[in-house]
C-alpha positions in Angstrom: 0.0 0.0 0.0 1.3 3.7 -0.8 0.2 7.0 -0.4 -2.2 8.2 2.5 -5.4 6.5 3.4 -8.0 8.3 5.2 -9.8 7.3 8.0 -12.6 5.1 7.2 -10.5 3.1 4.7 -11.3 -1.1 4.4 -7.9 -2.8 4.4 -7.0 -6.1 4.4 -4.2 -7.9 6.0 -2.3 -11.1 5.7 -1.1 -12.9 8.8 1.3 -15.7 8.4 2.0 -18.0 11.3 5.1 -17.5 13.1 6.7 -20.9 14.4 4.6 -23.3 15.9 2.7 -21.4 18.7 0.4 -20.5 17.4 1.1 -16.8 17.4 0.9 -14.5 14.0 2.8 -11.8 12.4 2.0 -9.2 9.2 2.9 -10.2 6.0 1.1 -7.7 3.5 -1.8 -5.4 3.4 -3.7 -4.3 0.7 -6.7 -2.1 0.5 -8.3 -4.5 -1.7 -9.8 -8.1 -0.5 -6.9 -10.9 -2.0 -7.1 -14.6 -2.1 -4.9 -15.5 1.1 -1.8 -18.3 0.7 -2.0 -21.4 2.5 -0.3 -20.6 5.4 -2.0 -16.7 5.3 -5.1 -15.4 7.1 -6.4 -12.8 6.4 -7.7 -9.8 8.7 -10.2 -7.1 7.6 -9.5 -3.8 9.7 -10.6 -0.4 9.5 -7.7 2.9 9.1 -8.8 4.9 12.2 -6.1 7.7 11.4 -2.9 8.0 9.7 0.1 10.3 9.2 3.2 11.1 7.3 6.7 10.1 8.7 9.7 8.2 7.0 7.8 5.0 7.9 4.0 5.7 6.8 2.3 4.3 9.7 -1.3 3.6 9.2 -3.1 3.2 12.8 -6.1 -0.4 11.5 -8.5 -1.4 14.1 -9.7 -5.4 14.0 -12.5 -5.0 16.4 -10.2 -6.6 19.0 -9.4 -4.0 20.7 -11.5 -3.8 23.9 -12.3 -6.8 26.2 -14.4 -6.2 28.7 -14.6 -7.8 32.1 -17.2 -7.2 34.9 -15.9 -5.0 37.3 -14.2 -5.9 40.2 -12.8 -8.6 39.0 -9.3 -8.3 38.2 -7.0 -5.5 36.7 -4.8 -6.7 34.0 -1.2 -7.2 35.4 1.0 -9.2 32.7 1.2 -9.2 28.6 -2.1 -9.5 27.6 -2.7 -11.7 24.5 -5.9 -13.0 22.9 -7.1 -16.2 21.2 -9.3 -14.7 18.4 -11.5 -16.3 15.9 -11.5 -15.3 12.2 -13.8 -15.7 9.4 -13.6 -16.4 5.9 -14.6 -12.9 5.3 -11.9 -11.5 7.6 -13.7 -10.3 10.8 -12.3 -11.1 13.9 -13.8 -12.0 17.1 -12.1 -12.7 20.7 -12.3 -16.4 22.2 -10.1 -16.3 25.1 -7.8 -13.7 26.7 -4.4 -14.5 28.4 -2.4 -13.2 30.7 0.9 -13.9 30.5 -0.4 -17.2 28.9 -2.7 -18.6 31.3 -6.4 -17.9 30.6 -7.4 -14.5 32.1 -10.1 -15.7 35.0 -6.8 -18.4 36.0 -4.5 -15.5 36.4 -6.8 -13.4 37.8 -7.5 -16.0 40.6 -3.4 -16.7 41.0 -2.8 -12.7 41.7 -5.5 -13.0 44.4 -7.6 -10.1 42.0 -10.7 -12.2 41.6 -13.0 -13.0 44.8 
């Protein structure tokens, strides 16, 4: 992708897996849907802003961005990373959330923040 894209903007990226965690990283990104490789899957996201520097960031959001939790319950101490499901279309939805890989409601219990 080149040149600026405005807020609003469909893009689609390719994630390819890294290793054999389980655990993805970009590929490519196109503002047009592709056909995905094999080994690809493909994320739909949305440009919520972007800006000029040497690098051409483009800030996407997945829809994976907030995960709520009823409160009292725990506050988040640990990387966070997320189990997500994605369709053939590209949306993504969150399965599970992990703190510093154990499922959140476990590590919440082992740092004494759930009741």
């Amino acid at each position: 992708m080149t040149g600026e894209l405005p807020a609003g903007t469909t893009v689609f990226v390719a994630l390819v897996p890294v290793g054999t965690n389980e655990f993805y990283q970009f590929a490519r990104a196109s503002t047009e849907w592709f056909t995905p490789a094999l080994n690809e899957v493909i994320l739909r996201g949305t440009v919520a802003h972007s800006w000029r520097n040497s690098t051409g960031f483009v800030h996407v959001e997945y829809g994976l961005e907030q995960y709520f939790v009823a409160e009292g319950t725990g506050n988040l101490r640990g990387k966070l990373t997320v189990q997500a499901a994605v369709t053939k279309s590209g949306r993504a939805s969150i399965k599970e959330v992990f703190v510093d890989a154990k499922p959140y409601a476990e590590a919440m219990k082992a740092q004494g923040s759930v009741k």
